[in-house]
C-alpha positions as CSV (number, residue, x, y, z in Angstrom):
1,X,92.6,45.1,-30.1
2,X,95.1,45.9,-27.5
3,X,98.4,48.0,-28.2
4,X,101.6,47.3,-26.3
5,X,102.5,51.1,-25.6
6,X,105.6,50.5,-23.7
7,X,107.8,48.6,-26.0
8,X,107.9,46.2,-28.6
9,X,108.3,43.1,-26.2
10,X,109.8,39.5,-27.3
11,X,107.4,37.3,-25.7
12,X,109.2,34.0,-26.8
13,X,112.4,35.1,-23.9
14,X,109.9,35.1,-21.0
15,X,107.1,32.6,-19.6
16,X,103.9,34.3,-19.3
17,X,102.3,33.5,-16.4
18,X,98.6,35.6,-15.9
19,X,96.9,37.9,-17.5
20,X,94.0,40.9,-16.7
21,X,91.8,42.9,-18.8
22,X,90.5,45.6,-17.0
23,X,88.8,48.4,-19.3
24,X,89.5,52.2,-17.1
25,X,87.5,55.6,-18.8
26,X,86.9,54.1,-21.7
27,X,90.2,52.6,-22.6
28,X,91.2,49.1,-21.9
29,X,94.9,47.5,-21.0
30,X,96.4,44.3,-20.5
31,X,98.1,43.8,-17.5
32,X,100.6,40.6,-18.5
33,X,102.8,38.8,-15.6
34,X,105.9,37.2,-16.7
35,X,109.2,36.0,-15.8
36,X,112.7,34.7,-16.8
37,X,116.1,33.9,-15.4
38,X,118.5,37.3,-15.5
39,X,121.7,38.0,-14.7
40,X,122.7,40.9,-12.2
41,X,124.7,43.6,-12.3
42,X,127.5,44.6,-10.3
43,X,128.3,48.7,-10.4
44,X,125.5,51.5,-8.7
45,X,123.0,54.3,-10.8
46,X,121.4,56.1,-8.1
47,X,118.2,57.7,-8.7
48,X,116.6,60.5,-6.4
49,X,112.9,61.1,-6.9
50,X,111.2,64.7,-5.5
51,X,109.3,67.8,-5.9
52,X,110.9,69.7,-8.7
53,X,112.5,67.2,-10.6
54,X,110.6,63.2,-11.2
55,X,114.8,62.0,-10.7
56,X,117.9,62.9,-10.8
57,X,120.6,60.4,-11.5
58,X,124.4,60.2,-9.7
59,X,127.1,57.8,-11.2
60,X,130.8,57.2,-10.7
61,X,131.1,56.8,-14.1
62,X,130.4,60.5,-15.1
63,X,131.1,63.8,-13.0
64,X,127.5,65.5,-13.2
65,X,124.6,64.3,-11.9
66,X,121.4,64.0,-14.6
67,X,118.0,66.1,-14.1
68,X,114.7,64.4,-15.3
69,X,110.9,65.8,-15.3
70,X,111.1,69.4,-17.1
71,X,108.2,68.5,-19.1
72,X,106.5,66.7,-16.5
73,X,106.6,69.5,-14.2
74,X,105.5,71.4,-17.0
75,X,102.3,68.8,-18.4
76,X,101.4,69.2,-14.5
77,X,101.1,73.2,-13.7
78,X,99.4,73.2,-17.4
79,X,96.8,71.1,-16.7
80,X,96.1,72.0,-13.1
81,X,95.3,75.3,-14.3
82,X,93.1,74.3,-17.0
83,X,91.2,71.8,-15.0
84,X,90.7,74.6,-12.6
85,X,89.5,77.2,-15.3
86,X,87.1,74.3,-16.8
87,X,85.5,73.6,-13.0
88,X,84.9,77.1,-12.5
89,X,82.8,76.9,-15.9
90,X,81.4,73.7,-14.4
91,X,82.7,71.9,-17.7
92,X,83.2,68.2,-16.0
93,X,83.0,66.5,-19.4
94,X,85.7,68.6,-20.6
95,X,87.6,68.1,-17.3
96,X,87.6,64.1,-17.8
97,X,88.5,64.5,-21.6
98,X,92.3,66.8,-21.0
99,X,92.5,64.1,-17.6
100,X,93.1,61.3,-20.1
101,X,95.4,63.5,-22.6
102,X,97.5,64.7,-19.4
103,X,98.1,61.0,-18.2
104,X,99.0,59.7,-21.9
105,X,101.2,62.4,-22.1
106,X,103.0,62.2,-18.9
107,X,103.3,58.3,-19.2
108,X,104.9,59.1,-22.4
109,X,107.5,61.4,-20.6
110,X,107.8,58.7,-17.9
111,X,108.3,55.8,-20.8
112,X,111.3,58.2,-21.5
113,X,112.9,59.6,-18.5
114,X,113.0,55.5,-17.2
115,X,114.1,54.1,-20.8
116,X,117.1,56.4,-20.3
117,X,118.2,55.8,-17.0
118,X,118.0,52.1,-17.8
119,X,120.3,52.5,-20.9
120,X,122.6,53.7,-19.0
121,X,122.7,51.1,-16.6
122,X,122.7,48.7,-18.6
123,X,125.6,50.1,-20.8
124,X,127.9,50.6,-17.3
125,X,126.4,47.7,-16.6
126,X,124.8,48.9,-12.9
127,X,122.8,48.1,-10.6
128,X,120.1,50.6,-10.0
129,X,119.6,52.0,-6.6
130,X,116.3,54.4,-6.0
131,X,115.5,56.4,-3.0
132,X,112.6,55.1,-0.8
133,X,110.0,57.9,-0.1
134,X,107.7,55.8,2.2
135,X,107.3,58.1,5.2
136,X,109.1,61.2,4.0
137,X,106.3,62.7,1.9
138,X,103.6,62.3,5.0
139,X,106.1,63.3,7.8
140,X,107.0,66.4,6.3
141,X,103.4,67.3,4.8
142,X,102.3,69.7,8.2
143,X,105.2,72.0,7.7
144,X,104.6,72.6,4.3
145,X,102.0,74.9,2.4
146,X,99.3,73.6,0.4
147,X,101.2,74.9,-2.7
148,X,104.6,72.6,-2.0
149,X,102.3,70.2,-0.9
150,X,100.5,70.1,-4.7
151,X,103.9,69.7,-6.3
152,X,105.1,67.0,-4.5
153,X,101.8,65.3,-4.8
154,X,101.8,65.9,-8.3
155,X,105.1,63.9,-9.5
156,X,104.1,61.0,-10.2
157,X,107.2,58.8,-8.3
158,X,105.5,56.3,-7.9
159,X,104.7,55.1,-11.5
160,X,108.1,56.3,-12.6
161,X,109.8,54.0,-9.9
162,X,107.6,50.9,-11.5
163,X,108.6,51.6,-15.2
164,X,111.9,51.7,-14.0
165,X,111.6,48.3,-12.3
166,X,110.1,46.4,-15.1
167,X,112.4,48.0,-17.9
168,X,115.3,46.7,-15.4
169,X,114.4,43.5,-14.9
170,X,113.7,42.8,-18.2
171,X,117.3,43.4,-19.0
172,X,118.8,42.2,-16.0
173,X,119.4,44.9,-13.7
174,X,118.5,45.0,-10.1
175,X,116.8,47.6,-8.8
176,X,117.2,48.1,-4.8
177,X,115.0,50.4,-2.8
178,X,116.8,52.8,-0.2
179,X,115.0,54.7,2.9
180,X,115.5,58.3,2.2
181,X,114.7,59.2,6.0
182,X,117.5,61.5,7.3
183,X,119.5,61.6,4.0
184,X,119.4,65.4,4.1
185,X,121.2,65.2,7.0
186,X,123.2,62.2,7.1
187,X,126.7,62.7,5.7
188,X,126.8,59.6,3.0
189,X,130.8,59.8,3.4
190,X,131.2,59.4,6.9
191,X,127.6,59.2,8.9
192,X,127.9,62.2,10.8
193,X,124.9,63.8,11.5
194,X,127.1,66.9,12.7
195,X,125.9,68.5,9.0
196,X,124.7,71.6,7.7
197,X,122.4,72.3,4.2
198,X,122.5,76.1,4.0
199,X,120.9,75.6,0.3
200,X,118.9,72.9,-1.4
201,X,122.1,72.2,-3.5
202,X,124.8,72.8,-0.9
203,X,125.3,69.9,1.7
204,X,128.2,70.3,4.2
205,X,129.8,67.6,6.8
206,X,131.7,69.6,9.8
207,X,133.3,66.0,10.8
208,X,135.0,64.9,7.5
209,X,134.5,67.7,5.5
């Protein structure tokens, strides 16, 4: 028998079109293709994806931006440690067993963090615009240390960005993909690149201010 973990799902309001049954460490799941006819949105949710946080969300309609990921971050270092502890003991059966309990548990969070940030798109009734990090994460991987490196690697923006996508589309909501390449130094006001970051949370434009 195969669950449907991500949400109930009213197959009657979209046309199936394929199917895939692929059993993966000792679990299977159905991969199911469908479609139907949606209509779009009109205002902007922008979502950020990076290192410390899996996203952080910026909207017109509220002041504040949103910070996702605590517990991912968290699931993460945990189990990076204790998979390092159990290959030191040379424990690889142990290792494979807390590999599945980390990924239920972080797709759970991920289940979350994009159910929310859809909600609220779909109540402001937004578009949803997410930074693409094709290119950044590679480019900048030399200048970092193997530490940064491991938490960047280990966010998993990727999968977050597709449950975002399907929980969209489902209810309408367009999600557009936006290069992230120079957005720490391009002002998004003006387009100077006459800018300064003196902090990770301070971003300055010397042309319009």
């Amino acid at each position: 028998m195969v669950a449907l973990t991500h949400q109930p799902f009213n197959f009657e309001a979209w046309e199936v079109c394929e199917s895939l049954l692929i059993r993966k460490d000792g679990d299977f799941y159905l991969y199911v293709t469908v479609k139907k006819d949606v209509e779009l949105k009109k205002e902007y949710l922008a979502v950020d994806m990076g290192a410390r946080w899996a996203a952080v969300s910026v909207a017109r309609h509220r002041r504040n931006p949103k910070f996702y990921g605590r517990r991912v971050r968290e699931l993460r270092g945990k189990y990076f440690w204790l998979r390092r502890r159990l290959g030191r003991a040379k424990k690889l059966r142990a290792i494979k067993k807390i590999g599945r309990k980390e990924r239920r548990l972080v797709n759970d969070e991920l289940h979350k963090i994009s159910k929310e940030i859809v909600e609220e798109a779909e109540r402001h009734n937004a578009i949803i615009a997410i930074g693409d990090l094709k290119g950044v994460r590679d480019n900048n991987k030399k200048r970092r240390g193997r530490k940064a490196n491991r938490k960047i690697n280990s966010m998993p923006s990727l999968k977050l960005k597709e449950y975002i996508k399907y929980k969209a589309l489902e209810r309408g909501i367009l999600v557009i993909e936006v290069p992230e390449y120079n957005t720490s130094k391009q002002c998004s006001r003006c387009g100077s690149m006459n800018t300064e970051r003196p902090s990770q949370g301070l971003f300055i434009c010397k042309d319009c201010g």
